[in-house]
Structures are given as structure tokens and as C-alpha cells.
C-alpha positions as semicolon CSV with decimal commas, in nm:
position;residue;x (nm);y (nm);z (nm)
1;X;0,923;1,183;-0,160
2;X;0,745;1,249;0,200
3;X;0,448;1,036;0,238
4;X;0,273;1,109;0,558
5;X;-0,036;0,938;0,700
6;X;-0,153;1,274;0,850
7;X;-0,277;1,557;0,654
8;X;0,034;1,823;0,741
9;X;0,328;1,811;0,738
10;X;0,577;1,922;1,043
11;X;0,813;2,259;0,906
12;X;0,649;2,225;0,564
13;X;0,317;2,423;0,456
14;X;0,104;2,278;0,123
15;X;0,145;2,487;-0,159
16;X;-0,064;2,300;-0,363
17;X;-0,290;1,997;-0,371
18;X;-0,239;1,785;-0,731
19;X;-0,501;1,524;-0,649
20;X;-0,620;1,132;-0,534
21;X;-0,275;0,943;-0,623
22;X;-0,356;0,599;-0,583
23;X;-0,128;0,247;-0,646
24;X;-0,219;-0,103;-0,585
25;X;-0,110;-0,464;-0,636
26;X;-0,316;-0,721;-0,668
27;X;-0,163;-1,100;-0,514
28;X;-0,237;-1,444;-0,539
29;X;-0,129;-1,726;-0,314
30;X;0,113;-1,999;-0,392
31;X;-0,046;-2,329;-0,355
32;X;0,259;-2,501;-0,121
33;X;0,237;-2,132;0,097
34;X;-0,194;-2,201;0,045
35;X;-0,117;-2,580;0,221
36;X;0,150;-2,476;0,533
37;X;-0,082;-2,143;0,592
38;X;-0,392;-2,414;0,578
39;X;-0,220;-2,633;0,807
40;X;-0,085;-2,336;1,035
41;X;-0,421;-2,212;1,102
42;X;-0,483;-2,572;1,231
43;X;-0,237;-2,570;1,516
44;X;-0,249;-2,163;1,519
45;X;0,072;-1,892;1,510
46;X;0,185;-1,679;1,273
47;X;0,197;-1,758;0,889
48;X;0,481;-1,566;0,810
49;X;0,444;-1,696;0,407
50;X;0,110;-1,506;0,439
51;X;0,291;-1,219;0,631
52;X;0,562;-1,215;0,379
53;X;0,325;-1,128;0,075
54;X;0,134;-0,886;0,235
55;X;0,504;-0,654;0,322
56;X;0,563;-0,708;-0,063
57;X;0,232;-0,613;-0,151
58;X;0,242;-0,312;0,092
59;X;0,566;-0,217;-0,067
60;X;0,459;-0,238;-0,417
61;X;0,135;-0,046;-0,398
62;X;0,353;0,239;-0,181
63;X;0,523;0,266;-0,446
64;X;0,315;0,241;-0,745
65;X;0,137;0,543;-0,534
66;X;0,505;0,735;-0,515
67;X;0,568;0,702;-0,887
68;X;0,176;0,812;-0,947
69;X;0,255;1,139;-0,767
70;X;0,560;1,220;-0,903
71;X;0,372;1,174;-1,256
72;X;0,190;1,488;-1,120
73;X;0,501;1,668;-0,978
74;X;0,481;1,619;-0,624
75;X;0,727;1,626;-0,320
76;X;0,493;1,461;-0,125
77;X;0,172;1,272;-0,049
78;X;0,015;1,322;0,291
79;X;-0,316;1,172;0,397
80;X;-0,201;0,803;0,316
81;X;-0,418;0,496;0,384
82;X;-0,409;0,163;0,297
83;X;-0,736;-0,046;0,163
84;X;-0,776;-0,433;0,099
85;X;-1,006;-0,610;-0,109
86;X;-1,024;-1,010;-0,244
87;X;-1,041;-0,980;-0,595
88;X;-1,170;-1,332;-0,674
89;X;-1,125;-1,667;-0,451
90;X;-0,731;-1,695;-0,382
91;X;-0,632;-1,364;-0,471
92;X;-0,602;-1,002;-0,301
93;X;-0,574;-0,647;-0,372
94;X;-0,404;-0,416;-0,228
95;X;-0,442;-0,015;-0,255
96;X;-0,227;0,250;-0,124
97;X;-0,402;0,604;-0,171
98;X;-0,337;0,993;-0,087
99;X;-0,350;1,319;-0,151
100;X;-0,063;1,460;-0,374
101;X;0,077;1,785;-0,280
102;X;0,376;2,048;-0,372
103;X;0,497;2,172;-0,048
104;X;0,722;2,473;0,071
């Protein structure tokens, strides 16, 4: 499956668009990763536990998205953003979104 954050796609032309795919993935922290990020933002740098979830997340909700297209029989999803929103104190969502297309 192509998934493209622009809205064509080089040497392919969209045939048809099948809709808003959308996945997501919704995280909470770890309270030993909560302390060392907590103690990390004291004396500053990266907090590569916090980094860590977020790739997962990113990865999840990418693919939750994937396996939403594919449910409408698409070869690819082009337009592809990512969104963010705290669902409650200590936990995060994460949404991947698109437009899924048939291309030629």
C-alpha cells in the first residue's frame, strides 16, 4: 500500500477516491517512564521513553489507517496527516488520517 503525504502520486493517476480512512491509538504512560521523563525534564535532553511511545503509536495508527483502506479496496492513501489529542490526564491519542484511493 502507497501512503503519500501529498495529494498525487508520481507515475500513478487516481482512478478513484473511496473516502476519509482514518486509524488511531490511544497511549498511556508507564508510571517508572512518567518518573525518569519527570526527572529528565528537570535537567533537560531527550526522553527517549517518551520518544519511544510516540514511534509505536505512530506505527500503530499508520497502520490501523492501512488496514482501514484496504477494507475499502485501496492501493493507496495519499493526503496523509497525523493529529494528536490528550484523551484524559496521562494518556494520548494518536490519529493517522487520508484519503483512500484506487490508482492506475
Amino acid at each position: 500500500m502507497m501512503v503519500a503525504t501529498t495529494d498525487t502520486l508520481p507515475g500513478r493517476e487516481v482512478k478513484e477516491v473511496l473516502g476519509v480512512v482514518f486509524g488511531s491509538c490511544v497511549q498511556t504512560k508507564h508510571i517508572g517512564k512518567d518518573v525518569r521523563a519527570g526527572l529528565r525534564s528537570v535537567i533537560g535532553g531527550e526522553s527517549k521513553a517518551y520518544t519511544e511511545l510516540m514511534e509505536e503509536s505512530r506505527r500503530t495508527a499508520m497502520q490501523r489507517m492501512i488496514e482501514d483502506a484496504k477494507k475499502l479496496g485501496a492501493d493507496a492513501v495519499i493526503g496523509m496527516r497525523y493529529a494528536t489529542a490528550q484523551t484524559m490526564a496521562g494518556a494520548a491519542e494518536l490519529i493517522a488520517f487520508g484519503t483512500a484511493v484506487k490508482t492506475h
